[in-house]
Each structure stands twice: as structure tokens, then as C-alpha cells.
MIVONU-329242 format. One line per 2 residues: number of its first residue (from 1); for each residue x, z, y of N, C-alpha, C. Coordinates in steps of 0.001 Angstrom, whole numbers, plus 500000, padded with zeros to 6 digits. Layout:
<sites>
NUM) X/Z/Y/X/Z/Y/X/Z/Y; ...
</sites>
This chain:
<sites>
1) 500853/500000/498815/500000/500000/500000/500893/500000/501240; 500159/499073/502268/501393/498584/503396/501088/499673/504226
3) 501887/500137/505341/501431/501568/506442/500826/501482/507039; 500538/500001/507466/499172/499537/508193/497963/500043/507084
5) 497667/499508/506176/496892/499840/505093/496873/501220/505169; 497373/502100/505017/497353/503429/504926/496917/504304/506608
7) 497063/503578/507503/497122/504207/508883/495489/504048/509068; 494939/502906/507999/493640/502217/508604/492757/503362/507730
9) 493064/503502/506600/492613/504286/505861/492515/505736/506256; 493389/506206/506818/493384/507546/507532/492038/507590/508259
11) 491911/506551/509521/491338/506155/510276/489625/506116/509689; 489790/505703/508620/488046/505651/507877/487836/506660/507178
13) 489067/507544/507027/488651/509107/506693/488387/509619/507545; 488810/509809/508545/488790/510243/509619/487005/509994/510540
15) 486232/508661/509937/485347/508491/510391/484217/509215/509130; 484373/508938/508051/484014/509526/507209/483503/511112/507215
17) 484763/511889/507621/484620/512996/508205/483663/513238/508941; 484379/512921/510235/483698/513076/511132/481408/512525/511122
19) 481169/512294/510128/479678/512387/509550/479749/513350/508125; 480246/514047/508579/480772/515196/507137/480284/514685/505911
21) 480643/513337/505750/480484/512804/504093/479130/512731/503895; 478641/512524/504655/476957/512577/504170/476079/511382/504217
23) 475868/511314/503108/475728/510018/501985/473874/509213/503062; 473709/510037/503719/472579/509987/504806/472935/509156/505629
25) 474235/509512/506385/474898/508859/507520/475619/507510/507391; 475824/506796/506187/476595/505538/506103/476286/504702/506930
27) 475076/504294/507524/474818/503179/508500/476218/503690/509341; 475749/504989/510186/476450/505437/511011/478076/505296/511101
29) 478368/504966/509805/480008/505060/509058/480204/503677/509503; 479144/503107/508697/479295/501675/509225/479748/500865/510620
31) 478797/501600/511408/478702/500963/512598/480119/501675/512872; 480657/502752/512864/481872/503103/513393/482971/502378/512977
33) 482954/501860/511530/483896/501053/510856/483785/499710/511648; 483000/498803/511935/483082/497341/512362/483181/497725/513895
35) 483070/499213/514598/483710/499018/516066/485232/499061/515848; 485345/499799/514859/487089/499804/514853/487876/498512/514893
37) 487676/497945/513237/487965/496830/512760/487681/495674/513046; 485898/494836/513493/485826/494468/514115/484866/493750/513145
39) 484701/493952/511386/484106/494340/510116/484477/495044/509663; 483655/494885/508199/483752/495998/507090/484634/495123/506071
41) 485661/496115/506014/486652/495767/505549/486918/496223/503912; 486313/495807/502468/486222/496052/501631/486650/497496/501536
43) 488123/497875/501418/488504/498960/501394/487776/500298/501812; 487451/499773/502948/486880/500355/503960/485240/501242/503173
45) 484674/500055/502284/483378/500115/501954/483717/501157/500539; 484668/500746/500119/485217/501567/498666/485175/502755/499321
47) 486422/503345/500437/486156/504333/500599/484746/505158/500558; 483962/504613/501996/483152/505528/501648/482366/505955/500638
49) 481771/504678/499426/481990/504929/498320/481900/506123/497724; 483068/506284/497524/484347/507116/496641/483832/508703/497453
51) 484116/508608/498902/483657/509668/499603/482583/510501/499577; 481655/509344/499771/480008/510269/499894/479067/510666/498930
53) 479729/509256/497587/478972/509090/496424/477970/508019/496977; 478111/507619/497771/476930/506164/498127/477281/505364/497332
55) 476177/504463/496256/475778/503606/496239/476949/502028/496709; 478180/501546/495898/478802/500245/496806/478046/499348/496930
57) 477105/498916/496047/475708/497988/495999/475159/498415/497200; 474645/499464/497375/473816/499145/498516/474754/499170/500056
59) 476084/499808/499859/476657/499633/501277/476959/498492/501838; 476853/497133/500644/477193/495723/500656/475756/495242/500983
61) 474775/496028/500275/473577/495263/500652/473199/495978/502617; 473557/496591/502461/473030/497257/504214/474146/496115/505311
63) 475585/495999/504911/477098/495200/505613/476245/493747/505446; 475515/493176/504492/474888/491986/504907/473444/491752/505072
65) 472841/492725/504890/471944/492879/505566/471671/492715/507045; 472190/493394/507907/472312/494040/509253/473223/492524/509890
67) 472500/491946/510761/473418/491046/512080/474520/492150/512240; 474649/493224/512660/475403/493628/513000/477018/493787/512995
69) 476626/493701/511018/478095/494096/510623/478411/492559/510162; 479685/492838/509692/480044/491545/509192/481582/491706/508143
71) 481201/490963/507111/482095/491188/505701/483564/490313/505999; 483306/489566/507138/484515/488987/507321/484934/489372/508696
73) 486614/489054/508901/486860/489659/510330/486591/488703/511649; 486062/489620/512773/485386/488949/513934/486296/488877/515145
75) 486298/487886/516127/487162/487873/516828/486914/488777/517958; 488131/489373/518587/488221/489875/519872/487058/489638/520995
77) 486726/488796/520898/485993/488403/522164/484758/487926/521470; 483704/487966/521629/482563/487503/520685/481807/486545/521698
79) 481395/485371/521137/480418/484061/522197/479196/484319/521615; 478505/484549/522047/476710/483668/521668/476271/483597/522890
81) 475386/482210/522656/474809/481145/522886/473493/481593/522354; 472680/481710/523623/471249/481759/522714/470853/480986/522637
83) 469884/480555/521249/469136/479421/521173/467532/479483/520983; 467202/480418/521812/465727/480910/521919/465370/479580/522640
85) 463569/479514/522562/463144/478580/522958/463104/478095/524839; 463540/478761/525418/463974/478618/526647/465100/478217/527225
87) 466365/478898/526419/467582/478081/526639/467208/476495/525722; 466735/476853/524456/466413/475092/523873/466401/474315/524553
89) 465109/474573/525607/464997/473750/526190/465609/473332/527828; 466490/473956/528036/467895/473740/529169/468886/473128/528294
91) 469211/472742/527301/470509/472466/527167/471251/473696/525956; 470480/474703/525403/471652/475589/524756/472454/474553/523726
93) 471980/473741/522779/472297/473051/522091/474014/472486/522293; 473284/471526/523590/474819/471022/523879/475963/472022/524309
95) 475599/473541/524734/476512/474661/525312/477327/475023/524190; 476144/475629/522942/476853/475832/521695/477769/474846/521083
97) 477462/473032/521349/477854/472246/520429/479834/472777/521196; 479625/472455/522745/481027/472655/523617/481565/473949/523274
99) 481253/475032/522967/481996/475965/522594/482631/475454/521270; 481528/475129/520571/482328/474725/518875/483510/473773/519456
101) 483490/472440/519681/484775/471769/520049/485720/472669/521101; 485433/473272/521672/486771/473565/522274/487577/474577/521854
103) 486805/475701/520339/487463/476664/520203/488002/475860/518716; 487203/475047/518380/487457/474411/516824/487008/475110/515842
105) 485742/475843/516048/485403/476190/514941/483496/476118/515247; 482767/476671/513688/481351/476249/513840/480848/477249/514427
107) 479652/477475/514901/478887/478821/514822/479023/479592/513655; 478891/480816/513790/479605/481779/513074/480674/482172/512245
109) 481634/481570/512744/483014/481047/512505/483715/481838/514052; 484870/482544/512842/486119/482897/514315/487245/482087/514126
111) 487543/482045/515461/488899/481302/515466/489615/481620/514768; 491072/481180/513980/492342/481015/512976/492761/482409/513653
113) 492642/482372/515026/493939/483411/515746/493222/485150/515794; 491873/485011/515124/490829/486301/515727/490773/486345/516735
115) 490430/485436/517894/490846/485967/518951/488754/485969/519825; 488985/484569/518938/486969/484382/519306/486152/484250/518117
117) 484647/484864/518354/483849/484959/517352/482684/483708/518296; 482570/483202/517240/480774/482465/517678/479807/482402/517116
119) 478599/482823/517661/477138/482237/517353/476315/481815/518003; 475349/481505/517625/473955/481289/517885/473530/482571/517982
121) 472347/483063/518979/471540/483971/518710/470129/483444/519238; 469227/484310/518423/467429/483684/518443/467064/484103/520274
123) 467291/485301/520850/466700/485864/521978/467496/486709/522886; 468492/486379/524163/468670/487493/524849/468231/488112/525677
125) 466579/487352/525824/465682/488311/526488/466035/488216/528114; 466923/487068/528444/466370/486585/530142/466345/485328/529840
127) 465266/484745/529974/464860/483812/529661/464684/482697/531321; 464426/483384/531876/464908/482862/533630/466264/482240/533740
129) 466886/483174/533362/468696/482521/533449/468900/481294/532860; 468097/480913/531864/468058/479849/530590/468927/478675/531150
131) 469807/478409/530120/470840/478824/529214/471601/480150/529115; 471512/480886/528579/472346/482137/528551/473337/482139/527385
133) 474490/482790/527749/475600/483080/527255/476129/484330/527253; 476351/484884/526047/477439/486571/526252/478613/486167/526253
135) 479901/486513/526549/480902/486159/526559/481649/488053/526475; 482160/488723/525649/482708/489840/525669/481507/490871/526089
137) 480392/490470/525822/479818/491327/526352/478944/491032/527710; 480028/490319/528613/479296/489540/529710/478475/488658/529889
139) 476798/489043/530919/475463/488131/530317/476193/486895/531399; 475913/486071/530800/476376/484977/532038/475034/483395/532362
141) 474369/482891/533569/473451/483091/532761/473327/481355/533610; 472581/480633/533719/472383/478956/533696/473636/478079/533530
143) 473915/478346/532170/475214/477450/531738/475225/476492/531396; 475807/475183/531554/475678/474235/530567/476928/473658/530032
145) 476838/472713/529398/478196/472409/528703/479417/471937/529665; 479584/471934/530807/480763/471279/531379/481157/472753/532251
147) 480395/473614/531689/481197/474959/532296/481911/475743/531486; 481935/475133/530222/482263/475731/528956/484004/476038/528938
149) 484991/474664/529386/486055/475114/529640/486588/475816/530530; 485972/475661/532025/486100/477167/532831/486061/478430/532068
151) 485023/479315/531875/484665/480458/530824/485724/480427/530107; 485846/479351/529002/486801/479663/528070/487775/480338/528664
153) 488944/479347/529813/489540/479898/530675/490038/481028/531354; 488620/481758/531617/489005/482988/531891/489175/484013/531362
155) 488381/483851/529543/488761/484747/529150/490048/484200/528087; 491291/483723/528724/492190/483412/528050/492444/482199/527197
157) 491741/481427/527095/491312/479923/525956/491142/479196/526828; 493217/478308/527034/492721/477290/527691/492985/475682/526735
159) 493332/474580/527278/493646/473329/526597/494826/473601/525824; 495977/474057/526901/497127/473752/526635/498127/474445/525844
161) 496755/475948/525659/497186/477074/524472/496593/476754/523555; 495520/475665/523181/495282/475216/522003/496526/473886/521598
163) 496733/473496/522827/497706/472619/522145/499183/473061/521005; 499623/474297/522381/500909/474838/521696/500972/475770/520430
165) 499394/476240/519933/498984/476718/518754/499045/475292/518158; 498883/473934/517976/499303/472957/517707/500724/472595/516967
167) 501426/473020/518355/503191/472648/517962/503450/473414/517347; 502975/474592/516906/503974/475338/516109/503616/475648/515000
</sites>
């Protein structure tokens, strides 16, 4: 086991704990595990496991169950694109299609580098702003596709750092 491996593990005891093992609280484990990590990180799911006496069947069935969590790792910065029927009809389509080409990957797909996560989502509930976009968290809100490489931009994703991830 690498010390990273072992430091992370501390870390999900440590969350474990801190819900004093109680086989009640796993959502709660959960959600603390994919703020850390960013998912649920098998190990991660063994532990608690092993810990609480939960059920690994059902901690796998709750990790894909739930939008929330996610069995694979998510990038730093998370995109959605809503595609509720209001952005539909502005343009989300083509917003989402420009995020996919410029980061190179599909909806719900993270970049090679972890650095971006993308989706689709059904509703962010301002429907005025339409097209809406989260970007880290940030609502950002009548977007359309030729603003897509600005944004990228600022949060760090530009052309010419996809290129030199290229050269090397």
C-alpha cells in the first residue's frame, strides 16, 4: 500500500469516525467521502463496509443511485449545462455540444487531466437566465456557444494548454 493510499485511508477513518460508525449515517460518510475525493473511491466503500457492518451491495447501490456521488473520479471544476426545457429552447444544446469540443470529452466525462467534469443537467431552476451554466459552482446565466472559450479561459482551459497537453 502506497502512503498516499494509506494517508487517504486515515482520512476515511477519520470520516468514519467522526459519524461514530453508525451503520445509519453512511449516506452522510458518503457525501463526506466524494467532498474529499471528488468520488467514491472503492477502497473507500470497503472501508466503511468493514467499519460499520453496512451492507457493500447497498453502499454501491446508494454511490449509483444518488446524482450526487460518483464511482469514477470527477474533475476539479465541475460544468453543467442545463438542458431543461427553457435553456432547450435558447441554444443549451449547442453550449453543451462547445463545451464537449473544447474540453474533448462527452457529457459526463472528465477530462484525462481531472481537471473538468461535464454534464447535462434536467433543471437549474432560473429559467429567465436561459441558457444557464454552473461553472465551479458559479450560476452564469444567457450563454451561448461562442462564449464557451472565454469561460473556459478563465477558469484556466485555454487553446494553447490544450495544445501543449498535445506535445507532450
Amino acid at each position: 500500500m502506497s502512503c498516499d493510499v494509506c494517508q487517504d485511508m486515515l482520512e476515511v477513518d477519520a470520516i468514519i469516525d467522526r459519524w461514530n460508525k453508525n451503520p445509519e449515517f453512511v449516506i452522510e460518510m458518503l457525501q463526506d467521502i466524494q467532498d474529499r475525493f471528488r468520488y467514491l473511491p472503492k477502497a473507500a466503500l470497503e472501508r466503511i463496509s468493514e467499519r460499520t457492518g453496512a451492507d457493500l451491495a447497498r453502499l454501491y447501490h446508494i454511490g449509483t443511485f444518488f446524482k450526487a456521488f460518483s464511482l469514477k473520479p470527477r474533475g476539479e471544476v465541475e460544468i453543467q449545462v442545463c438542458t431543461g426545457t427553457a435553456c432547450h429552447v435558447r441554444g443549451a444544446a449547442r453550449v453543451l455540444d462547445a463545451f464537449s469540443r473544447e474540453l474533448d470529452v462527452k457529457p459526463g466525462e472528465t477530462t484525462k487531466d481531472l481537471k473538468y467534469s461535464l454534464s447535462g443537467v434536467r433543471c437549474l431552476g432560473c429559467c429567465s437566465l436561459a441558457p444557464v451554466v454552473t461553472i465551479g459552482g458559479e450560476l452564469l446565466g444567457d450563454v451561448d456557444s461562442s462564449k464557451v472559450g472565454r469561460l473556459l479561459a478563465k477558469y484556466g482551459k485555454t487553446k494553447s494548454a490544450k495544445k501543449e497537453g498535445a506535445d507532450a
